[in-house]
N, C-alpha and C positions, 0 to 999 in steps of 0.2 A: 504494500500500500504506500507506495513514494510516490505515486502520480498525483497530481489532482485532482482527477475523476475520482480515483483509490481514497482521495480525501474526505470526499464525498457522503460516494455508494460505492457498491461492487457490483458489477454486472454478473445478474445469472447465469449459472455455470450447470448445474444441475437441468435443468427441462432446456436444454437446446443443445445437449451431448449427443443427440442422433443427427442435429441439423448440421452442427458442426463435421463431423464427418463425414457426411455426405456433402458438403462442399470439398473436404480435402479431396477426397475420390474424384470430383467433379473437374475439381482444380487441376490444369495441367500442371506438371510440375517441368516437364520437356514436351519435346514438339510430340503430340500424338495426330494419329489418327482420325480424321471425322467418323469413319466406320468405328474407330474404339470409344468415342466420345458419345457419340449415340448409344451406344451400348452401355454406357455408363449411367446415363440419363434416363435410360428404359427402365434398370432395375432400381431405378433409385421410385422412378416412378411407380412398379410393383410392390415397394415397402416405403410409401409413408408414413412420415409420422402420427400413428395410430392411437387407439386407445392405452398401448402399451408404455406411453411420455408422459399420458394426462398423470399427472401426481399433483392431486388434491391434497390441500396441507395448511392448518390454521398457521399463527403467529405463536403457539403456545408448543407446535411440533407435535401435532396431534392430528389424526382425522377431520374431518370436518363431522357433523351431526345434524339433525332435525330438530329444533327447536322445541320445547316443552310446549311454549306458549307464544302466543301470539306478539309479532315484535311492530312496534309503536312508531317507529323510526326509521329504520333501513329494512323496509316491510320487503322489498325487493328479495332478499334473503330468507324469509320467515321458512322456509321449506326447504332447504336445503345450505348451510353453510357454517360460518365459523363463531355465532354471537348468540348468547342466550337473551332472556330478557333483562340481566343485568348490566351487562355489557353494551347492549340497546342503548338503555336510559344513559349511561354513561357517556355514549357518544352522542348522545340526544343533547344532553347537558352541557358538554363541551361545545358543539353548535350553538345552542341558545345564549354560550356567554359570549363566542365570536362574534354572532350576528349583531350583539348587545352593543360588543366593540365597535363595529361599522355602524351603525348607526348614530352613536353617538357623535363618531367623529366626523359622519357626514360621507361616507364611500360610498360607494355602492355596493351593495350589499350580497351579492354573484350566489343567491342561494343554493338553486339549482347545483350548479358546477361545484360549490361547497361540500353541500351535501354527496354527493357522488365519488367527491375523494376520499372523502370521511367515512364512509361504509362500507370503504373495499376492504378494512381491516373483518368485514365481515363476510366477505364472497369466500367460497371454499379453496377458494386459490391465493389468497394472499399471503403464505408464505414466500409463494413464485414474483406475485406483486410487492412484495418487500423484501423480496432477495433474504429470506429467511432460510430455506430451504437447505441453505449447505451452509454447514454450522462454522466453519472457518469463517465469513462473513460476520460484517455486522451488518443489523436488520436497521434498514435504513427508515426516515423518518415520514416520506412522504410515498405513497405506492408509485410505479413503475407507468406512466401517461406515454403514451404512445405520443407520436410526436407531429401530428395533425390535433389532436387536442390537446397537446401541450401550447402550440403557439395558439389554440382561442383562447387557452385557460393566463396565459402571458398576457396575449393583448385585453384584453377585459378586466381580469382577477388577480393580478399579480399583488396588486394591494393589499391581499388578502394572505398571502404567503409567509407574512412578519409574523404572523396569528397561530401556524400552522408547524412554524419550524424555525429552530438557533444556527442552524449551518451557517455561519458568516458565508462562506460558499457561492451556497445558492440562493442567499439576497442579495449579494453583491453581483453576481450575473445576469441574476435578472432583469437588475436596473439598467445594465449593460447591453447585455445580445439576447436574443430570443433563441438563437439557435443553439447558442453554444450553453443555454440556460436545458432545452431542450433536451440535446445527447444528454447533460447528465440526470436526467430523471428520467429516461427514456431508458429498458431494457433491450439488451442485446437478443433476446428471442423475442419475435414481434407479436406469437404467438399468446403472450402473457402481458404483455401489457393491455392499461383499461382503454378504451374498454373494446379493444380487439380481443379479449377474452372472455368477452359475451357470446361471439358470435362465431367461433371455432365449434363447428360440429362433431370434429376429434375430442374436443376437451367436455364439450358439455353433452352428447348423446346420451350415455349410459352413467352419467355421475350421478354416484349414490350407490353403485350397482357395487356388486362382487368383480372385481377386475379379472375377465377373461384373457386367453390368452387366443393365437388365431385355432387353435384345436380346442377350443371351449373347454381349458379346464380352470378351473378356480384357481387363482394366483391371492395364496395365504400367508403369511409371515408367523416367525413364534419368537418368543422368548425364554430364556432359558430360566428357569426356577430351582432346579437341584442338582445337584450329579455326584461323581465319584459313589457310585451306589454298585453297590454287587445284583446284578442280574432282580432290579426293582419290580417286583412282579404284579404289586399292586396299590394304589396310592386313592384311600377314602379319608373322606373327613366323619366326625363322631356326630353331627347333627345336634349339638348343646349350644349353639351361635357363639362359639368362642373363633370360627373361622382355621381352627390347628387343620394339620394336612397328617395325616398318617403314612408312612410310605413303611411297604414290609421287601425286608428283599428275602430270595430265594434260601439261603442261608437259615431262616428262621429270625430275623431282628425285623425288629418294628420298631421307625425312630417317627417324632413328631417334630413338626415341623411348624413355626408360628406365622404369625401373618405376613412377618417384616422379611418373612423369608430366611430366621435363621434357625438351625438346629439345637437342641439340647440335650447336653455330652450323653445324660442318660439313657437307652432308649425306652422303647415302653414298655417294651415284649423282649425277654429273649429267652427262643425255643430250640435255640440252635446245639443245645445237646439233646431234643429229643426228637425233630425232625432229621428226616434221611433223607440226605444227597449228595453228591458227587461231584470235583472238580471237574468232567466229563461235560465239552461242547455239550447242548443239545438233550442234556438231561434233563427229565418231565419231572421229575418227581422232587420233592422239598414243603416248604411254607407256601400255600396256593392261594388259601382264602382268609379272607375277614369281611365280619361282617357288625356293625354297629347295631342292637337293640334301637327299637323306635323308640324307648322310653330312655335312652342311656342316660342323660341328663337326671332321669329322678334314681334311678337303679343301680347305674352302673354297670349293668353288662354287656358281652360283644363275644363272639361267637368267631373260632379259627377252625383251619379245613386244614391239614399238612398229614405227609408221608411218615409211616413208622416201619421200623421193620421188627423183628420179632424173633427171637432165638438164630438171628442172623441168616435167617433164611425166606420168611414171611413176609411178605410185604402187604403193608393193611392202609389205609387213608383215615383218617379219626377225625371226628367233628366233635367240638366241644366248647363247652360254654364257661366263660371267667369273668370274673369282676375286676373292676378299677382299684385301687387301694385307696384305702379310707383314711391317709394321712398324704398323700401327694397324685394330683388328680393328672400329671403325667407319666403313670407308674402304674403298672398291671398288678394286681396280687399276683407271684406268680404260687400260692396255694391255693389259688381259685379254683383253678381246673375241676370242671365238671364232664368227664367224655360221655357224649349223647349216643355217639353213632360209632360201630366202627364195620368196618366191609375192607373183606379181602381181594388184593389186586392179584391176578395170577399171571400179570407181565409186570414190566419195567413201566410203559408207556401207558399215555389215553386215558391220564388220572383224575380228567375236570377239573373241579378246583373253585367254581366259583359257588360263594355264598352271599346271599342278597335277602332283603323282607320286603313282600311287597305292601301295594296300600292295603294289604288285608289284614296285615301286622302278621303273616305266618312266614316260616323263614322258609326257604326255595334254598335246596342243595340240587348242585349239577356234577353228575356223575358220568365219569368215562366208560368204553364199555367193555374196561377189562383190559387192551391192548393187542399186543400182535399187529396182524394182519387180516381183515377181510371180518371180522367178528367171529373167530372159528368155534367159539366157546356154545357147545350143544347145538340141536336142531335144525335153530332160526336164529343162532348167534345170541347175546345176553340184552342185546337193544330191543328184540322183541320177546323177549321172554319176562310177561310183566310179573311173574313170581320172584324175577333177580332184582337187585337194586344196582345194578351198575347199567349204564347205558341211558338212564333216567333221568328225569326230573322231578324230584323229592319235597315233599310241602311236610311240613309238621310246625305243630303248638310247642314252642318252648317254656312257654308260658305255667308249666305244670306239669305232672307225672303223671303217669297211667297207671289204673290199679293194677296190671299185669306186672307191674314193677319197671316198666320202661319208663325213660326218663323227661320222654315227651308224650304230647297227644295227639292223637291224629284227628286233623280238621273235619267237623261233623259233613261237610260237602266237597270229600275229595271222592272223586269219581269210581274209585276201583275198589271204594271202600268195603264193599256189600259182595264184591265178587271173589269166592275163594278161592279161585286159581291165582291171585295178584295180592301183591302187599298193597296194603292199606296207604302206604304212603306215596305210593307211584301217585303223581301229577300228571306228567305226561311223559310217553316214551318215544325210542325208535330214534336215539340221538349218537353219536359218532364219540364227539369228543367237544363238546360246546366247552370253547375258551374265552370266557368273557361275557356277560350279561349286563344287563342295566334294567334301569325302573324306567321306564318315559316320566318328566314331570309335569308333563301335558304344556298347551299354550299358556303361557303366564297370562292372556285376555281370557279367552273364549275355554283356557281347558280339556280341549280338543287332544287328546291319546294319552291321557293322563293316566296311569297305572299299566301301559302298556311291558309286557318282557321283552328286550331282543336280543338274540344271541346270535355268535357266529360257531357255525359248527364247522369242526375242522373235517375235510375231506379226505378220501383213499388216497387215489394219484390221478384225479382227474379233475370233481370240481371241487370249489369250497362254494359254503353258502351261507345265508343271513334267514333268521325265522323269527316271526314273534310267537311267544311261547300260549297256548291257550291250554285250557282243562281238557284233560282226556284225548290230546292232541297226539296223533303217533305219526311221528315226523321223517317214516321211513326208512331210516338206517336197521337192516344192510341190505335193501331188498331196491333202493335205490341212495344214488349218489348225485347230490341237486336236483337238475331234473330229470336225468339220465338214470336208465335199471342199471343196477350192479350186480343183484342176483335175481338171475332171467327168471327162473322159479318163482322167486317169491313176487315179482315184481309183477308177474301177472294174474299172483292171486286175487279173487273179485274182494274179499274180504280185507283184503289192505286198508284202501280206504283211510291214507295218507294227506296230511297237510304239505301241499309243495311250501318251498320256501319264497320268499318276496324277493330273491334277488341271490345267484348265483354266478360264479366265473368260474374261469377255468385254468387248469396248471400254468398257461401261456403267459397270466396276469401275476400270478403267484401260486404258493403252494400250502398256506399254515394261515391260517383267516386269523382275525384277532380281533373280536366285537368290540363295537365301540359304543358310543351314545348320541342320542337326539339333545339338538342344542337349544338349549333353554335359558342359556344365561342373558346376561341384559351390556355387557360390552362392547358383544358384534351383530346389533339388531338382521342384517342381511341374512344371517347362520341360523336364524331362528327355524324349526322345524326340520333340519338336515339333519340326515342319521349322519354322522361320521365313524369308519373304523378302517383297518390298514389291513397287510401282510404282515407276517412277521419275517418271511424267507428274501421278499421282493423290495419291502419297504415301502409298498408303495401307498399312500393315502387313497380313502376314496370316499365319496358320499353319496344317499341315495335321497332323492326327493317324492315327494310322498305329492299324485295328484287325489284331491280329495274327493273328485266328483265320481273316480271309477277305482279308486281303491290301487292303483299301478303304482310300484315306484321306479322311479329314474334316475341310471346312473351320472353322478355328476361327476368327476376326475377332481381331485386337490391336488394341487404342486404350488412348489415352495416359489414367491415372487421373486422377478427377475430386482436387480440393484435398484434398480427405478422409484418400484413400485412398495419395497419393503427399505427406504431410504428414512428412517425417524429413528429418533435414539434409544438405544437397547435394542435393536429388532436381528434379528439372522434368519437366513432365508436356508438354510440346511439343517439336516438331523441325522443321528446313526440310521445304519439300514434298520438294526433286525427290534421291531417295535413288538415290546411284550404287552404292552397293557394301554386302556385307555383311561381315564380318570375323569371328574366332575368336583370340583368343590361346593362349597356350603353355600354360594351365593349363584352355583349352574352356569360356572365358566369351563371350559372342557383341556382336557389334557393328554396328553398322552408320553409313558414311557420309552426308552431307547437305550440299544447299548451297541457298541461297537463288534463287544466277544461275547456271543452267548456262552455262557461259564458264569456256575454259581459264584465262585472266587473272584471273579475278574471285576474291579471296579470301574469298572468303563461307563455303568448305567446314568443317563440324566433323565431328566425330565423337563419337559414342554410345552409351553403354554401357546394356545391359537388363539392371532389375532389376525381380524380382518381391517386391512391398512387403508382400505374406500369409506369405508364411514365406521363411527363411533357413539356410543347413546349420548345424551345431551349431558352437559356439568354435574353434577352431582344428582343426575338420577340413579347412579348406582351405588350408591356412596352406601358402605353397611358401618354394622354401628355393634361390631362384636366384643361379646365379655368380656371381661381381665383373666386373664393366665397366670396363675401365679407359677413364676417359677422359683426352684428350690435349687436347683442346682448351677452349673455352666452354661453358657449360648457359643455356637460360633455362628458367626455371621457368613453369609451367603458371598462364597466369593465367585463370580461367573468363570466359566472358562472356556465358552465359545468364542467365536470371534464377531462382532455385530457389521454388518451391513459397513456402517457409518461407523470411521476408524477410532473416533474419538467423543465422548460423552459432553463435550464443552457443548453449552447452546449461547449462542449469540444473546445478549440482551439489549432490548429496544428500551429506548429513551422512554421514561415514563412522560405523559400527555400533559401538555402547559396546564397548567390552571392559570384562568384570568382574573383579576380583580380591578373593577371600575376606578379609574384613574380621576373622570368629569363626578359632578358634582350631581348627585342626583335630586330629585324633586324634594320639596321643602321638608314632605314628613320626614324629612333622613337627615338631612341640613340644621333640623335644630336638635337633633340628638346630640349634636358634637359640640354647642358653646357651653362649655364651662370653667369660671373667672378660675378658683384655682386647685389644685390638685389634691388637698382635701376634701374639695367639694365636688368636682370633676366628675367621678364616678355617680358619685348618686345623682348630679345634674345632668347626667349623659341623656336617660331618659326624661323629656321633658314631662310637665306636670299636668299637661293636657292631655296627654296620651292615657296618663295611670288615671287621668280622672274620667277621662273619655269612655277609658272602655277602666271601668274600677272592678268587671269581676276579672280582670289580667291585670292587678298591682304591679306581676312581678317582672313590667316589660320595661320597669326601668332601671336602667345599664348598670349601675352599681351596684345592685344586688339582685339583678334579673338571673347574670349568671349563676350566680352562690345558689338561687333561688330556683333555677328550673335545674337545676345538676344536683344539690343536695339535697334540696328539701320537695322543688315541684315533681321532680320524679325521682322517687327516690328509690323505687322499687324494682327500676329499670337501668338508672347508671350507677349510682353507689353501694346498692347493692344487690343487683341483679346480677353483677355480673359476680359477685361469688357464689351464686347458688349457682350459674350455670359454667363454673371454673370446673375446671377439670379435676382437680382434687374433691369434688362434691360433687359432679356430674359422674362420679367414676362407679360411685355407690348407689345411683339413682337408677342405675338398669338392672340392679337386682330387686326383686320383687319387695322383699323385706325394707328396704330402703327409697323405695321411691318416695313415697311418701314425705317422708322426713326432709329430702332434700330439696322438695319444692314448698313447703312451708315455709309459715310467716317471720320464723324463729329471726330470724335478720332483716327482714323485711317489713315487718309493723314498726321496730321503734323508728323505724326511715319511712313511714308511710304519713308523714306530717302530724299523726295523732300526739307523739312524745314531745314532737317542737313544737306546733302548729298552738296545743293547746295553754301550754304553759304561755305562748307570745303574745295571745288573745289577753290572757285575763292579767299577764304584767303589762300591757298594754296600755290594759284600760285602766290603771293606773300609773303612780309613778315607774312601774319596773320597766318604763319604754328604754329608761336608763340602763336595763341591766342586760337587755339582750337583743337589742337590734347589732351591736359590735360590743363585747364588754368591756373589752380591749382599750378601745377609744372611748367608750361614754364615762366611764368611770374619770380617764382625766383629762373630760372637758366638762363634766358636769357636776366639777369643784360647785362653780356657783350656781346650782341648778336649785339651792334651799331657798333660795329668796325669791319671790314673785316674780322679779321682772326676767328672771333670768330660768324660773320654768318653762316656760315659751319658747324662747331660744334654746333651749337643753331641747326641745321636744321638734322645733320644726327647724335646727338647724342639721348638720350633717348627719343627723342622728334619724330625725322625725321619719323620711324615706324608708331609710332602712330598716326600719322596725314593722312597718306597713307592707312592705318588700318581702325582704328577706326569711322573716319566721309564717309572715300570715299568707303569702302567695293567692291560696284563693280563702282560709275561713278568712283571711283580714277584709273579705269586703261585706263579711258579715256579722260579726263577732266582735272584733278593736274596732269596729268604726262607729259603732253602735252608741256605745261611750266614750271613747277618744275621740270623737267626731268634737266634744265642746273645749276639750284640752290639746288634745295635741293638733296643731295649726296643720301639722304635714300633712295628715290626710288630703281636708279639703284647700289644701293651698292653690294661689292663683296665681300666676308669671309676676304677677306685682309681688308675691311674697317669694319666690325666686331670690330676687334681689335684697330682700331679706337677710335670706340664708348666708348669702355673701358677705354682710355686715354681722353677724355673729362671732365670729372670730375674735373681731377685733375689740368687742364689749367681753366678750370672755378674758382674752389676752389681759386686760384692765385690770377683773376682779382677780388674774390668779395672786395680787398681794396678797387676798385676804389673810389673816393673821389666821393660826391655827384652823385650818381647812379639813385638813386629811381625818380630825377630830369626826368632822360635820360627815365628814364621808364615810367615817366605820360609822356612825349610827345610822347612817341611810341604805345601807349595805345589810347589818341587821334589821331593820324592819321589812327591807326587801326580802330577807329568808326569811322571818316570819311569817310576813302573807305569803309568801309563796306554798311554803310547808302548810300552812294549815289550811291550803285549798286541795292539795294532795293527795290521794289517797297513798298506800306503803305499795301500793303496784307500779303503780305511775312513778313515783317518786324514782324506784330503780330503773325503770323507763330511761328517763330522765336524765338520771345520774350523767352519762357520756355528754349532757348538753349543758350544763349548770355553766352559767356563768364564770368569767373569770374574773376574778377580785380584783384590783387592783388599788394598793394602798398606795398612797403618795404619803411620803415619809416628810417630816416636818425638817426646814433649813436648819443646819446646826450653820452659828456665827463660829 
């Protein structure tokens, strides 16, 4: 930045990186060809600058969003862009004090053209419009004017520019040249400047949309949230709104994980001497499932699925139920263990694994069928043999025991209940090896598939597929694979009578499905209703969309965005291949695990957070508001170790926005607030006497104790002390049930609700105590000679009178001390003639302070002032009170 222009602005660099190189190409560099040169020109012609450049991008390096609510000001924007309705008003405000500016001094006033510059910080592209975009820059102060309206906005509005921006710069140029004022506020892609960036049908067709690519696949960006994990096999949060993330890896640990994103040393779980598994690529077996109680928050329970083996030769799966510890609530008992379930594997492989509860609060175990090859295990293999419990989908009441002595119940409406060839707790059968499930949490409006199952069941060697899980549903394995017969046999028996799956592929796409989840969270409004789930072999993302009018879904492609389009800070547009698991947190943002080495051992595992870089929900609608955590032990903090997009985390800061304040003199009512003779009286003369008398039920709009008065005392239950009940150290406590209460009470907020001041100022008021608490400070020693008649008067309507009518009575003072102070003290109903008064007080004071032993005359006026005060008191009020009692002030007698 040594140039001038660099002085400036910087020209964008970022959105005109395709146009630029197609010039270099374009550009001979030696003598070419006409025939190569046309040829140049052709394929530049073939790949335009497409929807692939548009990078939509506020001033904050964010998405742009959709508006909560209706915007007042830069309505042009209300549906799409970068300004909520605070933001609005803000730039609404800053207009109205410009305009104020011109006006008074007589300009012309360019509103139009004003307004139009001023609300590009709200269009979805004003990152591109203030060169914010590439974080090395600074975000320059006025947007990027094309240079046809630059020189109207020159010739017309340049007046206006003083208003809008301190660049010595670019006022000094302006007054200068138009052109050379021009290049520099004009951007280097022409494409982005205002407002040729209305009418680019490249940038504005699909904005707001999911940014496709020319093969229609979704172009997604992630961020990294965890890693160095051994083969993370599954990552749920507890549902108690504390927001923690659980991640278990294969090993048998389960560490938690907090909101800010860091760990703690302890984990939560550790099963890893009694889970079985192997430093062996590609090993099934280990720590598979968890699953969190609907009720964990009141109970404490959570239920794990993992490998055991057995005289070193058995291999079994155990499902079992444990508690939280009842002195540190990130800490499992590990003597909780209750085992529900246990079933014999008679391979290595095809061990399921997932544990889930649906909305019917009964918990859903998914069992593999057994292993091998082909389901070789008896007649019809173990998937359709509904007397096995492997190959299944298993429902049972944890809730309670059965008299038979098992350790669950079985749900009064599981389908196979009553049949005695089949266990009681088959759900539904005829499944492979279903790796991964989810609950749908339906449309956050409408509610629309809300308690929905889907799984992805892993395939032979031909297809994989996707199924939502129903009652009594037999989902065909081994008698077909997707949609395809596997065993010819069985597949054309009429008795089948199979659920196909909603969406299958084939070995060519991948080879190990890995279920994922329908997106529900409130970050990437676009993603709403997309199942999302991968490959584990392939890597490859994918999602299917759901039409609703024929029940079909459609496959949609995910891939990671190209530099462009995943250009904000923290974003990376890659991930490991082999993706074990997908995830959801507490507030329905979606996730998904990865690792480089499948190997329980191998610490390679991260995890993934999906975001869509086109749009984002509006400011703080997604904002959550989770429990406190206590923790007991260690944190490390989250240190990334991907590499982001955008090389460096520095963001540019733009100059915060002028505030103006009126230099001319405004209309009379404002003009006489400000004569007063001298700085004694100043303050309380700020507000003139017309005004408090004008409007007398708002005493307290005069300046000398308006402010004391509308901050301390007129509202008091909103600045003084409003804001400690809603501080953080008392807000912290206010979202547990037991304490809400308490921390929105009056406990701080009555004696500040004017009753403890208000009332004691009334009735010292209407007496002499006008002396003791309009200032005690100062009435005490000016109102040495306040004993003597002529000089009560003056004690009452000079600096003093105001402020006692002001300051303690705001509004009972226009009903209560004026009632009978109205005959004594003059300040209430004082006129501009006794104004001048007040001024001459002083100096009759200044006179009597010879008086010979004064300070005498002042302690007994001081005790009959607590006198009356106390015996109009009751012992409530009085401690009320206490914090406000006057300050005494003795004047000590001259020693000669």
């Amino acid at each position: 930045m040594t140039s001038k222009r660099n002085a400036a602005f910087q020209p964008s660099g970022g959105g005109c990186a395709v146009l630029r190189t197609a010039a270099g190409l374009s550009s001979p560099k030696t003598t070419r060809s006409l025939s190569v040169m046309t040829l140049m020109f052709s394929v530049m012609l073939l790949f335009p600058v497409q929807p692939a450049s548009a990078h939509p991008q506020c001033l904050d390096f964010e998405p742009p969003f959709k508006p909560q609510w209706h915007l007042e000001f830069c309505t042009q924007y209300e549906e799409f862009g970068c300004c909520d309705q605070r933001t609005d008003n803000t730039i609404a405000e800053r207009y109205w004090d410009i305009i104020e500016l011109l006006e008074t001094a007589g300009y012309e006033l360019c509103e139009d053209m004003l307004k139009e510059i001023m609300c590009q910080e709200c269009s979805p592209y004003a990152a591109h419009l203030y060169d914010a975009e590439d974080p090395y820059t600074p975000v320059r102060e006025l947007p990027g004017l094309c240079f046809g309206y630059c020189s109207e906005f020159h010739s017309k509005c340049r007046h206006v520019l003083k208003y809008l921006t301190e660049n010595r710069l670019l006022l000094d140029t302006s007054e200068r040249d138009v052109s050379t004022f021009c290049s520099l506020v004009d951007l280097s892609d022409q494409d982005y400047c205002y407002p040729n960036v209305l009418r680019s049908t490249d940038l504005n067709s699909n904005l707001g949309q999911v940014v496709e690519d020319r093969m229609g696949c979704l172009q997604l960006c992630l961020t990294e949230v965890a890693n160095s994990l051994r083969n993370p096999v599954l990552m749920l949060h507890s549902g108690d709104d504390t927001h923690r993330m659980f991640i278990a890896e294969q090993v048998g640990f389960v560490w938690v994980y907090l909101r800010d994103g860091s760990r703690l040393e302890q984990p939560f779980l550790d099963m890893s001497g009694e889970v079985l598994t192997t430093p062996w690529p590609g090993d099934e077996r280990g720590f598979l499932g968890m699953a969190f109680h609907p009720k964990y928050r009141d109970n404490g329970c959570f239920f794990i699925y993992y490998s055991i083996q057995i005289n070193s030769k058995v291999d079994k799966i155990r499902v079992s139920g444990m508690k939280v510890s009842a002195y540190d609530m990130n800490v499992a008992d590990p003597y909780s263990e209750r085992v529900i379930l246990e079933i014999e594997e008679p391979a290595a492989n095809h061990n399921g694994g997932q544990l889930l509860f649906g909305r019917d609060g009964y918990l859903y175990i998914f069992t593999g069928d057994g292993g091998k090859a082909g389901d070789p295990f008896g007649k019809y293999g173990n998937a359709q043999n509904k007397s096995a419990l492997l190959g299944k989908v298993l429902r049972i009441d944890v809730d309670g025991s059965d008299s038979s002595g098992e350790k669950y119940k079985i749900p009064p409406d599981n389908p196979f209940l009553k049949d005695p060839d089949s266990r009681p707790e088959v759900f539904a059968y005829g499944v492979r090896n279903m790796w991964r499930c989810s609950v749908d949490r339906g449309d956050p409006v409408s509610r629309y598939g809300k308690g929905r199952i889907f799984c992805g069941d892993v395939g032979q060697n031909r297809y994989e597929e996707i199924d939502i899980i129903v009652k009594g549903g037999n989902y065909g394995w081994r008698a077909k694979e997707g949609f395809e017969c596997y065993d010819i046999k069985l597949c054309h028996n009429s008795s089948l009578n199979d659920i196909l799956p909603i969406f299958a592929y084939s070995h060519h796409v991948g080879k190990s499905v890995t279920g994922g989840y329908v997106y529900r969270g409130c970050e990437s409004p676009n993603l709403n209703g997309l199942y999302v789930f991968g490959d584990f072999m392939s890597g490859r993302i994918m999602a299917l969309e759901e039409d609703k009018t024929t029940g079909n879904w459609k496959e949609r492609s995910i891939c990671m965005g190209d530099t462009t389009t995943c250009s904000f800070p923290g974003l990376i547009n890659h991930h490991h291949k082999f993706i074990i698991s997908f995830a959801e947190d507490e507030a329905g943002e979606l996730y998904f695990l990865a690792t480089s080495h499948p190997s329980a051992m191998s610490p390679s595992g991260t995890v993934f957070k999906f975001m869509d870089p086109s749009r984002r929900a509006p400011p703080g609608k997604c904002k959550q508001k989770p429990l406190p955590v206590k923790v007991r032990g260690k944190k490390f903090p989250f240190v990334p170790r991907e590499l982001t997009v955008l090389n460096t985390n520095d963001k540019p800061t733009r100059p915060t926005p002028r505030k103006f304040k009126l230099t001319t003199k405004p209309p009379a009512t404002r003009s006489q607030a400000k004569p007063a003779t001298t700085r004694s009286q100043a303050k309380p003369a700020k507000p003139v006497t017309t005004r408090s008398q004008a409007k007398q039920a708002k005493p307290a709009t005069t300046r000398s104790q308006a402010k004391p008065a509308t901050r301390s005392q007129a509202k008091p239950a909103t600045r003084s002390q409003a804001k400690p009940v809603t501080t953080r150290s008392q807000a912290k406590p206010a979202t547990t049930c037991s304490q809400a209460k308490p921390a929105t009470t009056r406990s701080q907020a009555k004696p500040a609700t004017t009753r403890s001041q208000a009332k004691p100022a009334t009735r010292s008021q209407a007496k002499p105590a006008t002396r003791s608490q309009a200032k005690p400070a100062t009435t005490r020693s000016q109102a040495k000679p306040a004993t003597t008649g002529s000089q009560a008067k003056p004690a009452t309507t000079g600096s003093q009178a105001k402020p006692a009518t002001t300051r303690s009575q705001a509004k009972p003072a226009t009903t209560r001390s004026q009632a009978k102070p109205a005959t004594t003290a003059a300040g209430v109903t004082m006129t501009t003639a006794a104004t001048k008064l007040k001024r001459k007080t002083p100096k009759k004071e200044g006179k009597k302070k010879k008086e010979p032993k004064q300070w005498e005359k002042n302690k007994m006026l001081n005790k009959k002032d607590d006198k009356a005060q106390m015996s109009k008191k009751t012992e409530a009020q009085s401690k009320k009170t206490a914090a406000t009692k006057p300050v005494r002030v003795k004047v000590k007698p001259k020693t000669n």
